[in-house]
N, C-alpha and C positions, 0 to 999 in steps of 0.2 A: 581533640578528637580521640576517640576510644577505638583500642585495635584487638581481635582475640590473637594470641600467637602462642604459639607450641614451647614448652620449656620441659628440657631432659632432669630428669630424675633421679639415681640409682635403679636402674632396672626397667623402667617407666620412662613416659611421654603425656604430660598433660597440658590442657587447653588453659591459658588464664589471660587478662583482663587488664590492659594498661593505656595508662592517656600520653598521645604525642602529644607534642608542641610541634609549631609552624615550624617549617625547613629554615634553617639560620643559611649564611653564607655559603655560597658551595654546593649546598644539599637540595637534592630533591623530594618531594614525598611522592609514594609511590600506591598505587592500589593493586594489590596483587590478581594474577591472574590463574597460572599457574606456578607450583614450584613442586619438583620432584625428588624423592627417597635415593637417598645413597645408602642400600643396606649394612658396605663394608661402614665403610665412615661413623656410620648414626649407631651401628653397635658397639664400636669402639665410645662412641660419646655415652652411650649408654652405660656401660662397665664401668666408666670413668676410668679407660686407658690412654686420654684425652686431654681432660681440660677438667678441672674441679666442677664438679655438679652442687649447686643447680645452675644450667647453663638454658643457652637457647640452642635452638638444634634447628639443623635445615641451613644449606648454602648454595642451594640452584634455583633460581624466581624467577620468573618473568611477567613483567608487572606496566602499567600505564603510569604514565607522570602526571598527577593533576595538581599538581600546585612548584612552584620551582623559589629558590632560596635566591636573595641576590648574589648577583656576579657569573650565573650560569647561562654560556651564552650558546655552548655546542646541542644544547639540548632544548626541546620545547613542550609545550603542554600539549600531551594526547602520545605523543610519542611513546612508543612499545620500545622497552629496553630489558636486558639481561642483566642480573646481580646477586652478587652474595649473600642478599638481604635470609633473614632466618623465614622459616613457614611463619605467616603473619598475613593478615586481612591485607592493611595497610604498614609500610615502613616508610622510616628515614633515612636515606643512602647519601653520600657524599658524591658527586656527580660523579668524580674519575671515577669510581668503583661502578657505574653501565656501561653498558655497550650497547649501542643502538640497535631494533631490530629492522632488517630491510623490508620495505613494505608488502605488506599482504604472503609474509612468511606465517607458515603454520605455529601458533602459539604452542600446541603441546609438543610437538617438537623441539624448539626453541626451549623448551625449559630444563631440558636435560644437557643445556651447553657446558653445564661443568666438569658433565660426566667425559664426554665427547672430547672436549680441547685436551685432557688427560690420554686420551688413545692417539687423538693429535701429534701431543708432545713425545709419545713413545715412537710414534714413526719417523718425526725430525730427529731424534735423537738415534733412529736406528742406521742411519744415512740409506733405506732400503733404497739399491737402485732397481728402476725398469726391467724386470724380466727375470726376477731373482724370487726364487721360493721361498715362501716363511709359514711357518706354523705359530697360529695361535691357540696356545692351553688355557680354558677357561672361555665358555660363554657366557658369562655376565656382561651386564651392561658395557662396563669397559671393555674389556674382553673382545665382543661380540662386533662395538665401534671400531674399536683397531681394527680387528680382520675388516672391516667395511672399507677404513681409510686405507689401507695397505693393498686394498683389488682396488681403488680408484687411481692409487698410485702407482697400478703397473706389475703390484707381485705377481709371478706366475709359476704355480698352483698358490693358491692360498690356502689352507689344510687347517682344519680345527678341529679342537677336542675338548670333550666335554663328558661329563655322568648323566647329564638329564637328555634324554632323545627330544623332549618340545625343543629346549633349545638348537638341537641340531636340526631339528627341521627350519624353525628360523632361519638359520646360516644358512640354507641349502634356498631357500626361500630367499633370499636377499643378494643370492649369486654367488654364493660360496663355492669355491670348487670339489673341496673334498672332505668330507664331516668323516669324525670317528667317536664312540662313544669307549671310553678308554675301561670302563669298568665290564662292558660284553667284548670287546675284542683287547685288551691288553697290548696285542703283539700289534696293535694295527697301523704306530707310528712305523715303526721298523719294517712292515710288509711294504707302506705307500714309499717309501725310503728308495727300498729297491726297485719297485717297480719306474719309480721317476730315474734310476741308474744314480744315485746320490748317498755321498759315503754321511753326508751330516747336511741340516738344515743351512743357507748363509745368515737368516735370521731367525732367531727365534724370541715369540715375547708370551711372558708367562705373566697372568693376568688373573689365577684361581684362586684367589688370599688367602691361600697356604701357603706355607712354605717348603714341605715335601716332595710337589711335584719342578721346583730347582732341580734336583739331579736329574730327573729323567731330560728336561730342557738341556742340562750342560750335557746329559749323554748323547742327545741326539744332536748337539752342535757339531756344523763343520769345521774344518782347519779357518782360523784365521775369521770365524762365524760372528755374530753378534747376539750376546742375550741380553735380553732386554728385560729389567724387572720394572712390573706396575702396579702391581697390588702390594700391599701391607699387611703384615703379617705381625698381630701385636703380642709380645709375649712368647713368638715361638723362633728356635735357634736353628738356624741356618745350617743347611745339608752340606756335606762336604763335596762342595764343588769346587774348591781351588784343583786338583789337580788337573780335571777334564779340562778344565779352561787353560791353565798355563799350559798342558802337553799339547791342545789346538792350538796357542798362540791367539786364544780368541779372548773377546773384551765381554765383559761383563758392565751393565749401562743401568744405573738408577735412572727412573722417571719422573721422581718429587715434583708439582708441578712450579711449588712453589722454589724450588733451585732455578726459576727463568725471572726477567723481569715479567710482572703483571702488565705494564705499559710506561710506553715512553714518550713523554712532550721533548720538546722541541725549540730552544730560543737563537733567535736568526737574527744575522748585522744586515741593516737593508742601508741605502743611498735615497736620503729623504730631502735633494736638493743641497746637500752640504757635504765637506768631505772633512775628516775621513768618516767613510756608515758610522752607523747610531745601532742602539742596541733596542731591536719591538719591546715593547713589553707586555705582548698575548705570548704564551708557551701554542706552539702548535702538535697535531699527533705526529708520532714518527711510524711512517706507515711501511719504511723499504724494509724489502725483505730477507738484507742479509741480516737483520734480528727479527727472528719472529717469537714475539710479546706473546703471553696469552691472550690480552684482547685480540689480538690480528689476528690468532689463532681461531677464538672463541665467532670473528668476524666468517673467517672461511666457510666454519663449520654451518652455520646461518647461511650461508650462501649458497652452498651444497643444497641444502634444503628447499631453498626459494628458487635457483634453478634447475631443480628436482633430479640430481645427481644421484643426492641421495634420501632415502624414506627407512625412517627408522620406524615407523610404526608398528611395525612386528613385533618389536621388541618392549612394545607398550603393555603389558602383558595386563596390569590391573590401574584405576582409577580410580580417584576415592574423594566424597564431599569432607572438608578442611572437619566438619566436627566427626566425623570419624577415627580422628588422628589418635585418641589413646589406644581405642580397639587397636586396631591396623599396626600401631610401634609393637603393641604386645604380640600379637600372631607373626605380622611378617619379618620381625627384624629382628627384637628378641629371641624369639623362638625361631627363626629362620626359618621359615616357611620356603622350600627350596621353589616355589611355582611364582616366585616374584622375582621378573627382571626388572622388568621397568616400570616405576611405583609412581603413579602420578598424581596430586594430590589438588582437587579442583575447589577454586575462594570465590568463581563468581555465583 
């Protein structure tokens, strides 16, 4: 079978031309449906501050199973699943690497789970309790997600900031409580500060893939606060925020997502008529939740969705047919085209 699929460049994004082979053991093959732009990510793969070019580019898909490799038995034919796969008509994935999608969830939704499980992991990692205020800097996509997952988990006010007013109306549109545009009002962390009676945020997560607005986050951190860093910043040196944070007593929290496990099986001693137990030999998922994986994470996020918790749609800002894909890396990602959140890239 013959797949087109996007490969990064120096500078560039092009369409080219390659034949699968059937799924071997394990693996499934997949028809892609949707997969959507990580503009922070795909730029960095672009510059090659990354990965040696020429590489493949694109790791959020959401795709149909039509054909399955032996040995895979959690998965079936027709089944809608989420994966790493690159932008590609069709791929090859190793089964652990899907994640099931629950039925009659919205697919373009679904395809930005990898952006999504990433604002996830900033809110497990932030311990935000119920009832505690947090500001998020940066509506991007991530960005934009945290503050979502952070009002469903109970922040109260949820505060965001941002340069582009669409995107603040988004937030405001989505339930946001209190938007600021930091480039027209400057002062406007420090005004909502006081008005809430608050000497410092208890969490803050900084989410703008710069690295500059760090200080202004460790300045407006509370005693004993949490900053939370999620965006990537390649190439650029870290503001001096050691002292704001040591003279709070506050903690500074990376979000790498890949510092968690991806997922974890499961091998069980059962009582098969004989003693002492015997040892199965299927691995099962480990689904409790004093670890949460990025799949169980990636699973939540999907569920939110399906029972319509939550609707990122706003945030869908642009769509685009798969041969479009050099135009589109050159204008929106390259050249950052700031009117793109959420870049969605349609293969059927």
């Amino acid at each position: 079978m013959k797949t087109m699929y996007a490969v990064c460049e120096p500078g560039k994004v092009v369409l080219k031309e390659k034949e699968l082979s059937a799924p071997g053991p394990g693996q499934v093959l997949l028809k892609a449906k949707y997969s959507a732009m990580s503009p922070g990510t795909e730029k960095g793969l672009m510059s090659e501050a990354i990965v040696p070019l020429p590489a493949g580019i694109g790791y959020a898909m959401v795709a149909e199973i039509i054909e399955l490799g032996e040995g895979v038995v959690d998965l079936k034919l027709g089944d809608h699943v989420v994966t790493t796969g690159e932008h590609a008509q069709y791929l090859l994935m190793d089964a652990l690497n899907c994640t099931p999608c629950p039925e009659g969830v919205d697919l373009r939704q679904a395809a930005f789970w990898n952006l999504a499980h990433t604002g996830m992991y900033a809110l497990r990692r932030s311990n935000l309790q119920m009832g505690e205020p947090c500001a998020v800097l940066g509506q991007g996509f991530v960005g934009a997600i945290t503050a979502q997952i952070a009002r469903l988990a109970g922040a109260l006010p949820v505060v965001v900031t941002d340069l582009d007013d669409v995107r603040l109306e988004a937030a405001r549109n989505m339930g946001i409580d209190i938007t600021i545009n930091t480039k027209k009002d400057p002062e406007g962390l420090k005004r909502v500060m006081k008005e809430l009676g608050l000497n410092g945020f208890p969490v803050v997560f900084e989410a703008t893939g710069v690295r500059s607005p760090l200080m202004q986050a460790a300045e407006i951190l509370g005693e004993r606060g949490r900053l939370v860093m999620i965006s990537q910043a390649h190439g650029e040196a870290l503001p001096p925020i050691d002292e704001p944070i040591m003279q709070k007593g506050a903690s500074l929290i990376g979000t790498y997502v890949n510092s968690k496990p991806y997922k974890l099986c499961r091998a069980d001693l059962y009582i098969d008529g004989i003693w002492p137990p015997v040892m199965g030999q299927r691995l099962h998922r480990y689904s409790n939740s004093d670890c949460w994986t990025s799949d169980e994470d990636i699973r939540v996020f999907l569920n939110l969705i399906r029972y319509c918790r939550l609707d990122i749609t706003p945030l869908i800002s642009h769509e685009f047919d798969y041969r479009e894909i050099p135009e589109v890396y050159h204008k929106y990602v390259w050249e950052m085209d700031p009117t793109l959140t959420g870049g969605l890239i349609r293969w059927s």
